[in-house]
C-alpha positions in Angstrom: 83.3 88.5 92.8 84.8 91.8 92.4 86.5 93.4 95.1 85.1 95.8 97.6 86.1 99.8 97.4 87.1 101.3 100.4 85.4 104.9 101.3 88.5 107.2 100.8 87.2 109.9 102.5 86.6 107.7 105.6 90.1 106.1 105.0 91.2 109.5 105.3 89.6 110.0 109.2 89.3 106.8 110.6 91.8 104.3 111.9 92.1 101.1 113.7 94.0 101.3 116.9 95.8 97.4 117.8 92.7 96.3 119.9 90.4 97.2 117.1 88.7 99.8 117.9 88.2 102.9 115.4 89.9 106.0 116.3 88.8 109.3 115.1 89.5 112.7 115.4 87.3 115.5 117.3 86.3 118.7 114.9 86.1 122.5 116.3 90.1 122.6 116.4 90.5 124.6 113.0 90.0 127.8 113.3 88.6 130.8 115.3 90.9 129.6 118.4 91.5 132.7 120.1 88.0 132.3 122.0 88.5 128.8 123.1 90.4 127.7 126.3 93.5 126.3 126.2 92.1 123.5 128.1 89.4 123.2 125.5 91.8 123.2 123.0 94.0 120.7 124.6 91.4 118.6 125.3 89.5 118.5 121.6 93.3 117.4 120.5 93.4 114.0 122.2 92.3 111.2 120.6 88.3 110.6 120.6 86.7 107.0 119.4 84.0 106.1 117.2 80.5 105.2 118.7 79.6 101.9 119.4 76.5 102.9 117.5 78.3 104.3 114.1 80.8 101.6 114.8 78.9 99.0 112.0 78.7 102.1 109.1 82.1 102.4 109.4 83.5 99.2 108.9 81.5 99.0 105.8 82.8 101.9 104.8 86.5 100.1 105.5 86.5 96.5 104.7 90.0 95.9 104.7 90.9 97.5 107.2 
């Protein structure tokens, strides 16, 4: 049997953290800044986590990951 692709475009924004959860980052951090809060800001920099409902799609996506 062939071996499975991995998604590169998901490899590119998702990642496992040691417990094995998938880590993600939040969007709206780009550009147009200067209307946003720094706490905003601050905040949409930390690191967010997949949902446990989009949690199956992405492991397909990454199967040796």
């Amino acid at each position: 049997m062939p071996k499975m692709k991995t998604n590169r475009g998901a490899a590119k924004r998702f990642s496992r953290t040691g417990k094995g959860r998938i880590k993600r980052a939040q969007s709206h951090l780009r550009h147009i800044l200067t209307k946003k809060r720094s706490k905003r800001k601050r905040q949409l920099g930390e690191t967010a986590y997949v949902a446990e409902c989009d949690v199956p799609s992405v492991k397909k996506m990454l199967p040796y990951s």
